[in-house]
N, C-alpha and C positions, 0 to 999 in steps of 0.2 A: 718876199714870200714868207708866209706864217711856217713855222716850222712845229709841226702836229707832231707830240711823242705818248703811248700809250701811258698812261699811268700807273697801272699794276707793273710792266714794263720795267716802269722807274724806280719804283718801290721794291722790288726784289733785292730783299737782303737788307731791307731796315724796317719796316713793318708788314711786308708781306714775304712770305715761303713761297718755295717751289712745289708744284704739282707734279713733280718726281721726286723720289728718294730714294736715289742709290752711289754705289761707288764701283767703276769701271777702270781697267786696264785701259792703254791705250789704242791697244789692238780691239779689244771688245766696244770701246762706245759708242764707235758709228751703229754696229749692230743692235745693239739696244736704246741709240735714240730713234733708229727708223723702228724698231719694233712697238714702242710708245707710241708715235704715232701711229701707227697701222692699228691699233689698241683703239685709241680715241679715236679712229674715224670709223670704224667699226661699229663702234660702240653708241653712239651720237645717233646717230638717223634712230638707230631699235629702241632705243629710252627716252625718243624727244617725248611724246605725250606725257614723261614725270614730270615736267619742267624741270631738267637739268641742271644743273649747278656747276660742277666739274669733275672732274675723274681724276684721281691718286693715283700713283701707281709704285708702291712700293716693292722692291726684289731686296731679298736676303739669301746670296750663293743661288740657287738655282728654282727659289720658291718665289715666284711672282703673285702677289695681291694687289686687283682692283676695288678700290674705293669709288662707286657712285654716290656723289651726294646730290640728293634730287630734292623736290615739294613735296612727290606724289608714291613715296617709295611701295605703294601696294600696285601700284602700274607696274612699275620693275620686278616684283615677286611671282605677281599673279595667283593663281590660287594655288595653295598649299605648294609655295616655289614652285612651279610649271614652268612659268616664264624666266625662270634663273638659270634651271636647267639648261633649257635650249640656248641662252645665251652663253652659256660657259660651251656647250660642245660647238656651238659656231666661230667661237673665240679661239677655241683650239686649234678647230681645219684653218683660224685666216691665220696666224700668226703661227705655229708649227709648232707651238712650244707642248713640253711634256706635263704640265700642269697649272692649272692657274685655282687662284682663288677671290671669289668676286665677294665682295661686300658692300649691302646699303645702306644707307646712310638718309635720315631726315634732316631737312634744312633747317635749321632753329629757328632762325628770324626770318623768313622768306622775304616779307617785304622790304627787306634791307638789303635782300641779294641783287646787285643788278643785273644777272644772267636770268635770275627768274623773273623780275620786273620786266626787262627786252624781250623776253616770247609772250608774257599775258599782251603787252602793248601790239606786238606783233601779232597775234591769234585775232584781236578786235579790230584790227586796219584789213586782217583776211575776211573776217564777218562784217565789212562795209561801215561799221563804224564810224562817226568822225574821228578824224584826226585831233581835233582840237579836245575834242569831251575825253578821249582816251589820254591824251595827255597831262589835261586837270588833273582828272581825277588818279592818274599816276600818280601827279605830284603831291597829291594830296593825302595819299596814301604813306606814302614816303616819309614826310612830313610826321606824319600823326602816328608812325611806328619809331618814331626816338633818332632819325638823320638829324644833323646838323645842317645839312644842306644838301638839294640834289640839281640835276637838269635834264630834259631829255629833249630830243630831237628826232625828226622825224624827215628823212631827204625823199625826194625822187617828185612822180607825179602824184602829189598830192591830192586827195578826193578828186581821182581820175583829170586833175588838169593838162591842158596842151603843153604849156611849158613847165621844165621839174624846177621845185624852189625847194630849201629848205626853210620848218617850223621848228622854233625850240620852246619850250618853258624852262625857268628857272628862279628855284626858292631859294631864301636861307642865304648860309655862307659856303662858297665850293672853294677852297684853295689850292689849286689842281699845280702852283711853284714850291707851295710849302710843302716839303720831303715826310715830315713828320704827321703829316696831315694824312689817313688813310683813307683813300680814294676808292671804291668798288668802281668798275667799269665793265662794258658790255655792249656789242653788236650784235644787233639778232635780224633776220632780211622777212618782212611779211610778202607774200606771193598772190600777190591781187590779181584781176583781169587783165588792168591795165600797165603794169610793170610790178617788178618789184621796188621793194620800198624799203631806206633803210632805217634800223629804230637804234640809237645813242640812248645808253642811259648812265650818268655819273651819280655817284650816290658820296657824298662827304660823311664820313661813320662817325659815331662817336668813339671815348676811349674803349681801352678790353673790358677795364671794371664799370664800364657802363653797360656793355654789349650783353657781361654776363648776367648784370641786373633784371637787363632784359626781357633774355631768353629765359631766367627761373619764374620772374612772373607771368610769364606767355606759359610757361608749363604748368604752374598753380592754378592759372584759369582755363588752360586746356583740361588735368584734372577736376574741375570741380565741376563744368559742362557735364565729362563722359560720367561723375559721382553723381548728378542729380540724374539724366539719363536713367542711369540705373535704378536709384532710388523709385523710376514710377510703375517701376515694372513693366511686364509685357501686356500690359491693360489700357495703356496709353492714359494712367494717372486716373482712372476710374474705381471708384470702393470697390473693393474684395466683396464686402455683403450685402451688396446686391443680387437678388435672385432672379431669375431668367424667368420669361414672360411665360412664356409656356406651363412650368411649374405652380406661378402665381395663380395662372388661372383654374388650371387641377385641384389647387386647394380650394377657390372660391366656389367653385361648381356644388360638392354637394352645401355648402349654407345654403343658395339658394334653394335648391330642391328641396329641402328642410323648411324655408319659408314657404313656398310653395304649397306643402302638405297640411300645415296649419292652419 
């Protein structure tokens, strides 16, 4: 029997960190690992439309901070924080704590993230999509955002068939035994008519000083989008001295009348 281990799993503690950060007595840590979780599950269903990523959760003595890092973080704000609000006072009744502090967070590279990869994949097998077209052009995505290598797969009853098979694609190089090789990974379930479905996605990263590479050029060309934007004004890129038709024709009325009379 193949013996399946998580990846990120493995990698805890030589190229991947925890999604906690704290330090507990031994009488306190059952209480605040189950409160971590009651956190993230809380948390999860109210922020999926951000395309999610993960939740931090750091405490210092008695001051706990959520970290959402999401795609979509104006989903998780809502307008002028509305939607943050409510989410901190619902956080408070589920968990009973006397103060939290939530913070959000944009994803840098999203296409790189495999938790945001597994729900877009996931969203388009729920919108009848093919299976197949959604996983190309996953892969292809992936690819063309600086991976090394990725895979994804896709199990159950595929485009509504009788019996469930699993599809995969796989590009590149994925070294899912090599420790040092940093693996993103991710399960997301799309909820079709006909069952649910489930979507794999491994993504092989490159290094940190690639990663950062990256991200500053994704940001220089996200700047220079919203700078030209700006640049056209709110005329949608139309001369300033152009005069309005109405005016034009005001002025032209009396020459004719003047022609007219001679």
């Amino acid at each position: 029997m193949g013996q399946k281990v998580n990846p990120i799993g493995l990698r805890i503690g030589i190229n991947r960190d925890w999604s906690s950060h704290w330090y507990a007595a031994k009488k306190d840590f059952p209480a605040y690992l189950a409160q971590d979780n009651l956190i993230r599950k809380y948390l999860t269903p109210k922020v999926k439309d951000s395309l999610l990523s993960r939740i931090d959760i750091d405490r210092v003595k008695d001051q706990v901070t959520v970290t959402i890092v999401c795609s979509r973080p104006g989903v998780v704000l809502g307008q002028e924080g509305a939607n943050l609000k409510v989410l901190k006072e619902g956080l408070l009744k589920a968990t009973k704590l006397s103060d939290v502090k939530i913070s959000v967070v944009a994803v840098e590279l999203p296409d790189l993230d495999a938790n945001v990869v597994a729900q877009n994949l996931a969203s388009q097998l729920e919108a009848r999509a093919s299976s197949r077209m959604a996983q190309k052009r996953a892969v292809q995505t992936i690819m063309r955002a600086g991976a090394k290598g990725c895979k994804t797969m896709i199990s159950g009853r595929v485009n509504g068939a009788e019996i469930a098979r699993s599809e995969q694609y796989r590009e590149g190089v994925l070294s899912l035994h090599t420790l040092s090789q940093n693996i993103d990974y991710a399960l997301c379930e799309a909820h079709t008519t006909y069952g649910r479905l489930g979507c794999k996605v491994w993504i092989s990263l490159p290094s940190k000083e690639e990663l950062e590479a990256l991200a500053r050029s994704r940001a220089q060309r996200d700047g220079r989008r919203f700078n030209n934007r700006g640049s056209r004004g709110g005329n949608n890129g139309r001369r300033d001295n152009r005069r309005p038709a109405k005016e034009a024709a005001k002025e032209a009325a009396p020459v004719a009348d003047e022609k007219k009379g001679e």
